[in-house]
Steps between C-alpha positions, in 0.01 A plus 500: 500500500255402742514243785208304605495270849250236564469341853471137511211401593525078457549234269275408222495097434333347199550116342331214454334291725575078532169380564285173541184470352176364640459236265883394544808592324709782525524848285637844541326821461609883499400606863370888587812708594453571867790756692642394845687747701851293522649200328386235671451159370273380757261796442516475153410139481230622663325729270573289237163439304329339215382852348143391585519193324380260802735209560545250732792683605785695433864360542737733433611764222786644246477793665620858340603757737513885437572780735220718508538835527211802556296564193491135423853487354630168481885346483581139419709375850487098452305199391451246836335197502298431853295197549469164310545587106486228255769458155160578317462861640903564488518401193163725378577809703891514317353417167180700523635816726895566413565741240 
């Protein structure tokens, strides 16, 4: 049997994104996965995005962190919430994202 090690190399966070649109209301939106070097809720508020979408701006996420590990290997870790998230996107994200 062989035995294969992997250095960690971060933590992988996808989710979706509470937003407010330009035109008023609120929505939620799958945001691009972005990697931050520790768990840190302040820094990972702060990448999180509107995958491109353009909003008036982005406050907060269901966020889904994995370890990552060289060669792009990914383990689940957690699910955090950081910023502002409405019922709305709680309620999507567990309905929409949890198998």
């Amino acid at each position: 049997m062989k035995t294969i090690t992997l250095k960690q190399v971060g933590f992988y966070v996808c989710g979706i994104s509470d937003v407010t649109l330009w035109m008023g209301g609120g929505a939620c939106i799958e945001m691009e996965p972005f990697t931050v070097k520790e768990i840190n809720r302040k820094e990972i508020l702060w990448n999180v995005n509107d995958n491109g979408f353009g909003v008036q701006s982005v406050n907060g996420a269901v966020c889904d962190i994995y370890e990552l590990y060289e060669h792009g290997h990914k383990e689940y870790t957690e699910t955090i919430i950081v910023g502002t998230v409405g019922e709305d996107t709680e309620k999507y994200y567990y309905e929409a994202f949890q198998l």
